[in-house]
C-alpha positions, 0 to 999 in steps of 0.5 A: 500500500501506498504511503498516503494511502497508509497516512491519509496524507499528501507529501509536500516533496518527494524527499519529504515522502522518501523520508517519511516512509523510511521511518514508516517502514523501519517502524513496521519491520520492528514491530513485526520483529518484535511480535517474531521475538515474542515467544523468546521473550527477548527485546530486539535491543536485548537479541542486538546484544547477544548477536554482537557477542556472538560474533566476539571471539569466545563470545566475549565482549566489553560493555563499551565493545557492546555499545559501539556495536549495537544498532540502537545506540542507546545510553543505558547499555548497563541496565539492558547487560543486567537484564540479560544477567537474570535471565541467565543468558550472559555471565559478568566479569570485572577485569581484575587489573581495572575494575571500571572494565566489565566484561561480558560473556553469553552462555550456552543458554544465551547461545541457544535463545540467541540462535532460536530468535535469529531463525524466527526473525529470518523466517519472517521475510519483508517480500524483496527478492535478493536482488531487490534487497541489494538496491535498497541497501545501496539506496540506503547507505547513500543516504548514510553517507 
């Protein structure tokens, strides 16, 4: 469906229009991600963290490492690391030779919930052939640059 058709609204420019339904979009894909992650019972930020410490040499990474990687850079890292901590899917440990480090490692159980939710969220498709995907990621990171 059309965008002014989803918002019952004429766009003043077609920049104004690419933008919006950018964001339109991207907050569509994260809901329907979200109700991808439901059974897990992660949030997406909460998969982000375990995805980057997957891909972390022995699953191993500091809290700084974390932030930098995350693709909602939020500021309280901290509070999203200890509710990782409770449910079991991460273990912390403080450096010993600066105590302000805090690394952070997932668990077999972070390991397994981590690749459970990465097959939910591919199963759901967003209906672009590869092709496709190739372009609006190129379209995409040109509006990055």
């Amino acid at each position: 469906m059309k965008i002014e058709e989803e918002l019952k609204h004429e766009f003043g420019s077609r920049q104004q229009r690419a933008a919006t339904n950018v964001i339109f979009t991207s907050n569509w894909i994260l809901n329907k991600i979200s109700v991808d992650l439901k059974s897990t019972g992660l949030s997406l930020q909460q998969f982000n963290v375990l995805s980057v410490l997957n891909g972390q040499q022995n699953h191993t990474a500091t809290v700084n490492l974390i932030k930098e990687r995350l693709i909602d850079r939020m500021p309280n890292v901290s509070r999203l690391v200890n509710k990782l901590l409770e449910k079991g899917l991460i273990e912390k440990e403080r450096n010993s030779a600066d105590q302000r480090v805090v690394y952070v490692k997932l668990t077999a159980k972070g390991l397994a919930l981590k690749i459970k939710a990465r097959q939910l969220i591919d199963n759901g498709e967003i209906g672009l052939t590869d092709e496709e995907s190739d372009r609006l990621n190129e379209l995409l990171e040109k509006i990055r640059k």
